[in-house]
C-alpha positions, 0 to 999 in steps of 0.5 A: 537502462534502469534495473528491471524485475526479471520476466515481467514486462512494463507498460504506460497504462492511462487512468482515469483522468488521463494520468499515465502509470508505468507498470510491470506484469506478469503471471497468471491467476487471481490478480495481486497489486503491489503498491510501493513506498518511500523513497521507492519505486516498483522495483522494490517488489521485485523478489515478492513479485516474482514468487508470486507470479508464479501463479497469480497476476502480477500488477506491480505500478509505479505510483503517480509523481513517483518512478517513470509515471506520470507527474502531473502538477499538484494545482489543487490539493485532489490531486496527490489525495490518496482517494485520487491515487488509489483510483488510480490503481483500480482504473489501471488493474481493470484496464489490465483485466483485473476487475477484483483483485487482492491489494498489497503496499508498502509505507505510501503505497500501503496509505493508498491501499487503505484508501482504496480498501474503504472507497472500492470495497467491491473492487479491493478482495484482500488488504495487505499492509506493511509498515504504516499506520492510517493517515489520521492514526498516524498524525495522532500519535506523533506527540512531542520530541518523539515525533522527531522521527518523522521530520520529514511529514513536518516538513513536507507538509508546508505550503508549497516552496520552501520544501521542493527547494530544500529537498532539490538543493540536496536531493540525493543526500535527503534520500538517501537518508531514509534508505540508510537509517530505515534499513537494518540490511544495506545489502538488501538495496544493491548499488543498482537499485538503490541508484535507480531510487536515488535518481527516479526521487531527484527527479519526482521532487514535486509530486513526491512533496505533493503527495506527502502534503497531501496526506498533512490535509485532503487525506486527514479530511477523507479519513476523518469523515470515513471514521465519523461514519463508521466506514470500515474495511470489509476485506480480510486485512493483514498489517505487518509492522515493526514495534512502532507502538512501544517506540511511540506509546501506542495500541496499534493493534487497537488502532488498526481494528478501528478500521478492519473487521477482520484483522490479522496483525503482526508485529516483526522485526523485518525493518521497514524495507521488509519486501527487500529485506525479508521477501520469503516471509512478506511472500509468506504472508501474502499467500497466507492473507490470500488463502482466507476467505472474506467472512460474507463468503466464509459464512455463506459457506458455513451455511451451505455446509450446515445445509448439506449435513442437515438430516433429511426429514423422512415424513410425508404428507399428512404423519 
């Protein structure tokens, strides 16, 4: 049996279209999604998840093509599109009872998190993102023999074929790579897990592919339509990331506040697995994104409260 985040319970959820995600719950409260990354599955929240379950419910889902979800196959590029993806995960938490709920994610996860930040505004009550940049920002800024860090975007990227031949030919050692060179904290991934993550990403080769291929076009076209217009992230958003901008010669700041109008960034060095390698301080953070009120209610409030300490006029009729 694979490793299982304690006390909280999985189930196959169906979205919209039909695509069935495994998902583990627990807790009562607000609701709070927590979407994984790469080469991951759910079971990296499993530290942050149940802190937080202790008074707030929990949605920790599998993405589709990725852990025990479904894997449809990629037979147009909207398939994998993160606007896909991230309805995904809106169609699931309402079918959980959560009609609004706060939104957290990690690496992919995180570029789902934004996608349904700018398509569910209504939905989507806070943004927590960790480690990533926006879709488009992202292949900006990857110039030159810098961007051979992110080999794997290149090769993913390719028509379909040759990358899903590759990576199967060698899929534990393509894996494992990126659980070794991100992590600055190999004890964080304990020989369970990191079994667990080696296994659900040799068998999701496809979808995991299509998802990054994805993200090499529709999502690059859905982005740049959203920022041609103007479409910004209503919600109290936090980035957490490790100091890529001076590594690649960037404003992530700036770039992040394209995008957010109310923002709160911070630059730690957490690694990249930071849910695993530093869960007190993510829980920290996400308790802190979720104690700040969006600025429509922030501003409602301030009026109300400008209202109530207004003196009251004395004068009648007619002085």
């Amino acid at each position: 049996m694979p490793p299982e985040i304690p006390g909280f319970r999985t189930e196959r959820v169906p979205t919209a279209d039909g695509t069935m995600l495994n998902v583990a719950t627990a807790g009562s409260g607000p609701a709070v999604v927590l979407l994984h990354g790469f080469p991951q599955t759910h079971l990296m929240w499993r530290h942050v998840a149940a802190a937080l379950a202790v008074d707030h419910h929990v949605i920790c889902p599998d993405l589709r093509g990725y852990g025990a979800s479904d894997k449809p196959e990629a037979a147009t590029p909207d398939v994998y599109a993160k606007r896909t993806m991230a309805a995904d995960v809106v169609a699931v938490a309402g079918r959980l009872g959560a009609r609004r709920f706060a939104l957290v994610g990690h690496d992919r996860g995180a570029l789902v998190a934004v996608r349904a930040g700018l398509d569910h505004p209504e939905t989507i009550t806070h943004l927590g993102i960790l480690d990533v940049l926006p879709t488009l920002d992202m292949w900006d800024i990857l110039h030159g023999a810098d961007a051979a860090v992110a080999f794997h975007l290149y090769l993913m990227a390719q028509p379909p074929g040759l990358p899903e031949e590759m990576i199967s030919r060698s899929a534990d050692a393509f894996f494992a790579y990126f659980l070794d060179a991100w992590s600055t904290d190999p004890a964080a991934i304990p020989p369970d897990v990191r079994a667990e993550y080696l296994r659900a990403s040799r068998d999701a080769v496809a979808s995991i592919v299509a998802d990054y291929r994805a993200s090499a076009g529709i999502d690059v076209e859905h982005d740049r339509v959203d920022r041609d217009a103007g479409r910004r992230l209503p919600m109290p958003v936090t980035v957490v990331q490790q100091d890529w901008g001076a590594a690649l010669g960037y404003d992530a700041v700036a770039l992040w506040r394209r995008w957010a109008d109310d923002l709160d960034h911070r630059t730690r060095a957490w690694g990249h697995f930071m849910a695993e390698q530093a869960p007190d301080e993510v829980t920290a953070m996400i308790r802190e994104l979720l104690a700040r009120a969006p600025r429509r209610e922030a501003a409602a409030s301030a009026r109300a409260s400008r209202r109530s300490t207004a003196p009251i006029s004395t004068c009648r009729p007619g002085h």
